[in-house]
Each structure stands twice: as C-alpha cells, then as structure tokens.
C-alpha positions in Angstrom: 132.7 -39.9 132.7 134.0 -38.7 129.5 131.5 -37.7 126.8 131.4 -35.8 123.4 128.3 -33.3 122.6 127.0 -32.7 119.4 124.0 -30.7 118.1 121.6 -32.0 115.6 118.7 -30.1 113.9 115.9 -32.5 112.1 114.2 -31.9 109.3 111.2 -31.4 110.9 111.8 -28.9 112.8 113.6 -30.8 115.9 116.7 -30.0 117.8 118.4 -31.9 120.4 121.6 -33.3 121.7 123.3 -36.3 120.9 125.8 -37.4 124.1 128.1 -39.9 123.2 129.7 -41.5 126.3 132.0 -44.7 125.4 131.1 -47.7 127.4 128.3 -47.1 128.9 125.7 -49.4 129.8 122.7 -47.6 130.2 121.0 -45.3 127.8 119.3 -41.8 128.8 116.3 -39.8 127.2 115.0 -36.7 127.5 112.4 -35.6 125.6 110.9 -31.3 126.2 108.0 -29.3 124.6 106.9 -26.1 125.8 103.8 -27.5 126.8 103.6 -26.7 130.5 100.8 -25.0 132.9 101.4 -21.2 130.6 100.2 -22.2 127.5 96.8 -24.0 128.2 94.8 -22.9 126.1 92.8 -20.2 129.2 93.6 -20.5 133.1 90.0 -21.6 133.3 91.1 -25.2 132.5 94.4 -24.7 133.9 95.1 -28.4 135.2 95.1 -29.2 131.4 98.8 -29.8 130.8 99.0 -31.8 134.3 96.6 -34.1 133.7 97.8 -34.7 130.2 101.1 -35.3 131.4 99.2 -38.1 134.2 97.5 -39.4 130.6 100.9 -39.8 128.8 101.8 -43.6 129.4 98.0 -44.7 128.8 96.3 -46.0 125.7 97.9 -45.7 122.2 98.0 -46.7 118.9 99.7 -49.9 120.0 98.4 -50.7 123.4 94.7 -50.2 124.7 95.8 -49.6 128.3 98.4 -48.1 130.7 98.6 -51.6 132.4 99.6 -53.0 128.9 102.0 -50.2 127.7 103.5 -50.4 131.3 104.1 -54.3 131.2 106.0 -54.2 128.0 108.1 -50.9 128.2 110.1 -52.0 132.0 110.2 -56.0 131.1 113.7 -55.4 130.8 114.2 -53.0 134.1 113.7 -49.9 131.9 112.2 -47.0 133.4 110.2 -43.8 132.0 108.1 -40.6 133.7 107.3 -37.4 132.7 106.7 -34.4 134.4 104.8 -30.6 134.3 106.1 -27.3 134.9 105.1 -24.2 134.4 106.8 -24.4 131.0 107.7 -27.5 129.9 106.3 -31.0 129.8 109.1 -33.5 129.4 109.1 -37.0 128.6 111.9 -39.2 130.5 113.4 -42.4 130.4 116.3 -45.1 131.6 116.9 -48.3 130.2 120.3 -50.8 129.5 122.1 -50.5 126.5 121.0 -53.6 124.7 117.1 -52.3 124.2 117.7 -49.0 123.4 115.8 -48.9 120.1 113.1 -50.3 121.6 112.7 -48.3 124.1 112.8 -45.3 121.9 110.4 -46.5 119.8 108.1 -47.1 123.0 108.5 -43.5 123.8 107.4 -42.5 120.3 104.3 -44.5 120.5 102.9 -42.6 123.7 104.8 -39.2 122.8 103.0 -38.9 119.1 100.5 -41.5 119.3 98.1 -41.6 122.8 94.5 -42.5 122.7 93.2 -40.5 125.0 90.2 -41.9 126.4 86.9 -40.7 128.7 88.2 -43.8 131.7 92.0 -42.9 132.2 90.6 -39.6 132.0 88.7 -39.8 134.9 91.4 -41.5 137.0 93.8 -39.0 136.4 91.8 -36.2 137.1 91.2 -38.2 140.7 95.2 -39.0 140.7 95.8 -35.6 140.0 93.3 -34.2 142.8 94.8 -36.2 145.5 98.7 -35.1 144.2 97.6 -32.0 144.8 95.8 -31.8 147.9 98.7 -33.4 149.2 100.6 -30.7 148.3 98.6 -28.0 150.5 100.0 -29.9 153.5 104.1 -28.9 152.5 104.5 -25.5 153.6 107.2 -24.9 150.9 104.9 -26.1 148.1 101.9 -24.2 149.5 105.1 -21.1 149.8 106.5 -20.6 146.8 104.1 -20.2 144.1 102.4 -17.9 146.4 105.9 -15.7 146.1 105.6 -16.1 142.4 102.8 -14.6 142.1 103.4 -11.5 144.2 106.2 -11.0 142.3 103.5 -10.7 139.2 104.2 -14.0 137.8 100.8 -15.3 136.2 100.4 -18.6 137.2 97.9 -20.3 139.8 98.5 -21.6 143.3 97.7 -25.0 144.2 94.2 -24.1 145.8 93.8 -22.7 142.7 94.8 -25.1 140.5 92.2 -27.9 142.4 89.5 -25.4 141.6 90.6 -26.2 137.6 90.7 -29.9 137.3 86.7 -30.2 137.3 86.4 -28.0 133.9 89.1 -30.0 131.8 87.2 -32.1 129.3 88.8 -35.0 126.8 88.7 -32.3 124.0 90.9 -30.3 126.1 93.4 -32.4 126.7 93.5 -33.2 122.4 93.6 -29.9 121.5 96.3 -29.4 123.9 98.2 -32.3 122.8 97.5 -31.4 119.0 98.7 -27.4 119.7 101.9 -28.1 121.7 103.4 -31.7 120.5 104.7 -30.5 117.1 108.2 -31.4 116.1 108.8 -27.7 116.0 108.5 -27.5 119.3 110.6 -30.3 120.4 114.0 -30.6 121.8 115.4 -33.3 123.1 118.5 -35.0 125.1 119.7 -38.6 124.5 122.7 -40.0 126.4 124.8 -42.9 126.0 127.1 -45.2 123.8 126.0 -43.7 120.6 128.9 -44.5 118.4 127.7 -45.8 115.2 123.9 -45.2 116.4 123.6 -41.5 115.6 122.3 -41.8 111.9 120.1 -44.7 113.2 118.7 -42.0 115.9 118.2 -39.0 113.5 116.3 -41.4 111.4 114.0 -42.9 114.2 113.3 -39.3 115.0 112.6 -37.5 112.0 109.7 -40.6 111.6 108.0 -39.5 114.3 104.7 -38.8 113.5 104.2 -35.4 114.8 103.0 -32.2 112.5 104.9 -29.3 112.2 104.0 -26.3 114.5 106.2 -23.7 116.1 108.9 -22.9 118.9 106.8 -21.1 121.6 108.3 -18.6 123.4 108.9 -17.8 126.6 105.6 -15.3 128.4 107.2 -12.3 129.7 105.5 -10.8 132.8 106.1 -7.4 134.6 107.8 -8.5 137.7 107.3 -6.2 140.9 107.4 -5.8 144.8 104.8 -6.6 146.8 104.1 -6.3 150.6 104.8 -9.6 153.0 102.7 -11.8 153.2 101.9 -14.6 156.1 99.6 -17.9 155.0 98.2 -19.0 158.5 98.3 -22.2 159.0 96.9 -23.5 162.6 98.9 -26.5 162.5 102.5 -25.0 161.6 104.3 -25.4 164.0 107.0 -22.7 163.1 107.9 -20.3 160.3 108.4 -21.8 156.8 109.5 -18.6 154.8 110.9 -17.5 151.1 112.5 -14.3 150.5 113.2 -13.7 146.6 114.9 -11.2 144.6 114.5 -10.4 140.8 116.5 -8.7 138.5 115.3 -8.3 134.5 117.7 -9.8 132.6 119.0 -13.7 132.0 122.4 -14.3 134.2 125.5 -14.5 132.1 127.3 -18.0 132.9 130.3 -16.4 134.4 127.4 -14.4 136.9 125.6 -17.8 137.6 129.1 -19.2 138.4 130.2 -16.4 140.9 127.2 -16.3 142.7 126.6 -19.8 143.1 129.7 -19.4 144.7 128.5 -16.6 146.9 125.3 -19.0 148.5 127.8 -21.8 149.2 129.5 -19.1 151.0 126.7 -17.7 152.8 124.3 -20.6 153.3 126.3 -24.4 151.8 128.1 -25.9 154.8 128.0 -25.8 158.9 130.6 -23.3 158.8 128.7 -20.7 156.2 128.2 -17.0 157.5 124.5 -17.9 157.6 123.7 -21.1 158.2 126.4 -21.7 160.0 125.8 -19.2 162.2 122.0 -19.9 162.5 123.2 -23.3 163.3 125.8 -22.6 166.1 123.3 -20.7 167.9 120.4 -22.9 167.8 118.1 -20.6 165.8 117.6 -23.0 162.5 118.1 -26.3 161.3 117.7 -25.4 157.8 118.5 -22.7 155.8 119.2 -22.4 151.6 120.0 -19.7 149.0 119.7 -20.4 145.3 120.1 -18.1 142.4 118.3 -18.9 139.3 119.0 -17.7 135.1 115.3 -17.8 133.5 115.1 -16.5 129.7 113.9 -13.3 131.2 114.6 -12.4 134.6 116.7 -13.9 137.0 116.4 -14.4 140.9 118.1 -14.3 144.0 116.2 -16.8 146.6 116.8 -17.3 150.5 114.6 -20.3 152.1 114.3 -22.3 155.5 112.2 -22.9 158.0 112.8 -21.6 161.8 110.6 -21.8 165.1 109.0 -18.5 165.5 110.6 -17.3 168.9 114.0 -17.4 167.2 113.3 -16.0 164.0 113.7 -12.6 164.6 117.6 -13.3 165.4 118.1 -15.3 162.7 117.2 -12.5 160.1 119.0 -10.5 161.8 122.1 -12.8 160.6 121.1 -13.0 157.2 120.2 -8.9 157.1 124.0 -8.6 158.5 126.0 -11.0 156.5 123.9 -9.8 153.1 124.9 -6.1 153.9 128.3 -7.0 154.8 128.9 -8.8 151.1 127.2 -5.4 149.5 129.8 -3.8 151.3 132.5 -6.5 149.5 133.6 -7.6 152.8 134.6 -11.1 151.8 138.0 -12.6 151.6 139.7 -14.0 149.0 140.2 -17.3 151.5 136.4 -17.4 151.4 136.5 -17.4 147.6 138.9 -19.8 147.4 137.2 -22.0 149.5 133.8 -21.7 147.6 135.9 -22.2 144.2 137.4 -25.8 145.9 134.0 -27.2 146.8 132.6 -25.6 143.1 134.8 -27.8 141.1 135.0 -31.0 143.6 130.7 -31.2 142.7 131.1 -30.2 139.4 133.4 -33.5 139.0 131.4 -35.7 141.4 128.1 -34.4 139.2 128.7 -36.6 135.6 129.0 -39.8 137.8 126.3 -41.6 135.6 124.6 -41.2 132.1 121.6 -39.2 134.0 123.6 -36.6 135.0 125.5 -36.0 132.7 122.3 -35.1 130.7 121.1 -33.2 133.4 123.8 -31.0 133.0 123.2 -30.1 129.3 119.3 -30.4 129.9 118.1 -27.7 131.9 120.0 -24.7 129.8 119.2 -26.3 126.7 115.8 -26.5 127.3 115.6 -23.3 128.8 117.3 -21.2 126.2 119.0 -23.3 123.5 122.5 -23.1 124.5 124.9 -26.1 124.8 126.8 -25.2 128.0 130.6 -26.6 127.8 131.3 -29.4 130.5 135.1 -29.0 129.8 135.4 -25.3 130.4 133.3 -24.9 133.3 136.2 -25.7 135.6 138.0 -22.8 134.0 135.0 -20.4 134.4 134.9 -21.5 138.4 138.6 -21.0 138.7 138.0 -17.4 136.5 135.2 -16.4 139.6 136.4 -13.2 141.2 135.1 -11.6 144.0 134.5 -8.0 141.7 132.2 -10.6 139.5 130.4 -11.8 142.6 129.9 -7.9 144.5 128.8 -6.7 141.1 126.1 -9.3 140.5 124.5 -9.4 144.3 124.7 -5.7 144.3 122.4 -5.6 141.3 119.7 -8.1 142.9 119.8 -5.6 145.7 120.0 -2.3 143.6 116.9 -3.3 141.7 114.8 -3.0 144.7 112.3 -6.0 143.4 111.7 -8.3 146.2 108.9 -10.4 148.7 109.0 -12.0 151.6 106.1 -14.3 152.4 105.4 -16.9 155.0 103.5 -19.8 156.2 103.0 -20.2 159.9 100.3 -20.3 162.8 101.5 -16.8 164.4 100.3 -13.4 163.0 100.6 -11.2 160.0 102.3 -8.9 161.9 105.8 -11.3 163.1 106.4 -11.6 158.9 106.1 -7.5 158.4 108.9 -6.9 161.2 110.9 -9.6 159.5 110.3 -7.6 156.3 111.7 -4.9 158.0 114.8 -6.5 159.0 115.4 -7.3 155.1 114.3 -3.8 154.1 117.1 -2.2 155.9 119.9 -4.1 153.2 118.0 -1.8 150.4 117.4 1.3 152.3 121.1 1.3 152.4 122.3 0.8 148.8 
C-alpha cells in the first residue's frame, strides 16, 4: 500500500508519526511511553507497570466500569489492547474509517483519564497471577528472561515477578501512572486516510490532558558471559534452549539488513545450512536465529527445541556452519538468494494499515528514527557478503555469550553443548 510519512512534534512535548495511506478503510493507533517493567518505581513492586497496563481499559472519567467503557468503544467492530515490556507500555487500537475521531477520543479518556479503583484492582492483580503462572508452563517464556539476566540484564524472571504482585498497592499504580504518562514521554503512530485530518489530529492531541514530564532514557547495564545453565523441568520432554550473543553498540541499518540476511541463510527455510540440515536428518523440528538493534547493545540469538538424544549432533551443525561463515565461506548464490526472499517479505509486509505501522513503530519507539520504507529495497539489494562477515564476526570477536536450557536431563548434557559453541570463539 502506498503511504506518505510525516513527523510531527506537539507543543507539549509529543512526537509521533502521521501515515497517510489514500483509501483506506481502517484507521490504526499506536500509542508508547516508556513506562514498562525498568522504571517502577523499586523491583520490590515490580508487577506495577503490568498490572496497570491490565487497569488501562477500566473506570474513567467518563465510564465507571470496564464493562461500560468496553461496550461503547467496539460497538462499531473497533478494537483496542495494550501491552507491557520491559520498556514500554503501549496503547493500541483498530477501528473503520468512519469513527475515527471517536475512537481517538475513547483512547484519550483511558490513556489520561483512568479511575483507578481498589475492585478492578484486585481482579487484575488475580488476572495477572494466572497470566503468569501460565507462563512458567512455556519453556521458551520460562527460557529467555533467564538468558537476560545472565547476560546482566536487570530485570526479573517470571517466578520472580509472581513473588511482586502481592506488594503493588492502588497508590502504586497512581504514582506510576502520574511519573510515566506525561506528554513528554509520549510518542505515538497513527495510520490511515489522513488527508485533510492532520490539523484536526495535532489538535485532538495537544488537548490531551497529560502534564509535562520528561523523555526517559534507555537503562544501560554491563552485559557479560556467564556459565550455561540447565532449568530442570521433570516434565520436558526434550531440550528447549537459547544461545545469545551481545555486542555493545546499536546495529547500523545496513548491519541489521545483512545479517538478517545471514539467519535466513542459516536457519529461514527447509533448505538452510542449519535448519535444513537439522531437518533432513531428523534431529529438530524447529530451529530460529534472530538478530536484534537495542539503543545499547545489540544481539545475535539462536533458539529451538530438540529431543535430547539428538542434540548433541545438532550443535554440532550449528558449531560447523557458524565457523564456516566466520571463515566467509558463503557464496554469492546464497546471498542472492537471501536478498530475493528479503525484498519478496519486505513487499508482502505493508499489506494492511497495521503493518505498515508496525514497520515505522518498533524503531521509532525504540530510538526516534523514521526508517524509510522506499529505500529499504535499495539497502537489501546494497547487502554484501563483506557487510555480513564483518558484522557476525564482531558478535563472535566480542566473546559475550550464554547458553541456557530447560529440560528434564542434567546440568551436565547443556555444559558439553556449551562446549560445542565454545569451540567457534576459541578459534577467532
């Protein structure tokens, strides 16, 4: 779909994007404050920001219930969630074309305006319990803050985090809401046909009734190796694991780019050098790599899950065809290849309003820049294989790494695994 960007920077303090798209029928907001699980106000009410979020459709100035606020925002169909992450709490919502004011104005009523009270506090805290202990039964969620923090990232686990929801309080969550939802410290993403709308927009938004505050930065930590570790679980069947790589510096686009490249290579399709391979022989059914730009550092990430009788050979793959690319053995047919399937997704990706937003969203919440839609197929075309060597060889020259799993075997089957992956820096 073809869409215009523009940049717009409130009075009070707001930033966000404006996405015009001619024609379309649905309209699509996005609305981020760095307001996520790092900057409650101390880690010994941690669940703060979660259960807020779980609180963020209830009472208001306007409506004395969730029930009532629901009923009236999706009348028409539209739709509207909000989610938590370590840094951000963002507000979302979908709705046709025709009630797009009002929809907005729906969203500014529970963004600026909540009534938080003692009874959907309560219930949330419960919802937010039983999210939770659901999550300690998916290996990868149980995984993968674990990884964080070895690494020496200062979050909590989700054992942890249960431990947390008892201590938040009601004046918790306001003085939460009151530190983190200024308009400073908003940015925002709105999609759609906005021709002849945009003044209307800046106007609706620089009413909001939010006080002035400041852009919180990004926490920093000191990111470092740690031994492997194995999470026992009696009832895993086989060997859910995450290998992750760090280097301290954001990605430049061009970096991101090649080496998203580089995983399709190694781990995207049937035919890939690992998961292909993994595949052919019957050792996984699953196996991912992802590489990551944070404001800080930046990560390398290999995932899957594989029985434990096989998964000795199966890092012995991924040891082999990860030393092969630091030794630049890949072709340029490979390249190519990865390049072809690059710019057929990045096409089939801004199929509808939503994702078309989701594209701009995730950088520009991150960091503030407006990546370009229109040159990205240049910049996948521009990949070269001495762009893609460079950047894996500097995940691998940094030497900061973990491996953890979660499995019913022993402590001992995830140190030789270690030592598979430990050979690839030995050798740099």
């Amino acid at each position: 779909m073809r869409h215009t960007t523009t940049e717009i920077r409130l009075r009070n303090g707001a930033r966000g994007l404006l996405i015009d798209i001619p024609g379309a029928s649905v309209m699509s907001f996005q609305f981020q404050f760095r307001a996520g699980n790092r900057y409650v106000k101390n880690k010994h009410i941690y669940e703060t920001a979660h259960i807020m979020e779980h609180m963020a459709f209830g009472a208001n100035v306007r409506y004395k219930s969730e029930h009532a606020y629901e009923a009236e925002f999706t009348k028409n169909g539209a739709y509207h969630n909000a989610y938590t992450s370590d840094l951000s709490m963002v507000y979302v919502a979908d709705c046709a074309d025709f009630e797009w004011d009002r929809i907005l104005d729906l969203q500014q009523v529970a963004i600026c305006q909540p009534k938080f009270n003692a009874v959907e506090l309560a219930a949330e805290k419960g919802n937010v319990k039983s999210e939770l202990t659901g999550y300690l039964n998916n290996h990868n969620r149980v995984l993968w803050p674990k990884v964080q923090q070895l690494l020496g990232e200062d979050i909590y686990t989700f054992w942890q985090r249960l431990q947390t929801i008892p201590h938040v309080s009601l004046h918790d969550i306001r003085e939460h809401h009151k530190r983190t939802h200024t308009s400073d410290n908003l940015r925002f993403v709105i999609a759609g046909k906005l021709e002849g709308r945009k003044a209307q927009i800046q106007r609706m938004l620089e009413g909001w009734e939010l006080p002035r505050g400041e852009r919180f930065a990004v926490p920093r930590d000191d990111l470092t190796s740690a031994n492997p570790i194995l999470i026992r679980r009696k009832e895993a069947s086989n060997l859910t694991f995450g290998w992750s790589m760090i280097i301290p510096r954001e990605l430049t686009d061009d970096e991101a780019e090649a080496m998203e490249c580089l995983d399709q290579i190694l781990t995207g399709t049937m035919h890939s050098r690992i998961y292909g391979a993994a595949r052919k022989k019957g050792l996984a059914y699953g196996i991912f790599s992802e590489t990551s730009a944070g404001v800080h550092d930046s990560s390398w990430d290999f995932s899957g899950q594989v029985n434990l009788d096989t998964a000795g050979q199966l890092f012995d793959i991924i040891a082999r065809e990860v030393t092969r690319v630091m030794q630049g053995e890949i072709t340029a047919e490979e390249l190519s290849a990865a390049k072809s399937y690059a710019l057929g997704r990045h096409q089939m990706g801004a199929q509808t309003v939503s994702q078309i937003s989701s594209f701009y969203s995730h950088r520009y919440f991150g960091d503030g820049i407006v990546k370009d839609y229109e040159k990205v197929p240049d910049a996948i075309r521009g990949i070269t294989l001495e762009r893609m060597f460079a950047t894996a060889r500097e995940f691998i020259a940094h030497n900061t790494w973990v491996i953890a799993g979660v499995s019913s075997g022993e402590k001992s089957e995830i140190i030789e695994l270690h030592d598979k992956l430990a050979g690839i820096f030995d050798a740099v």
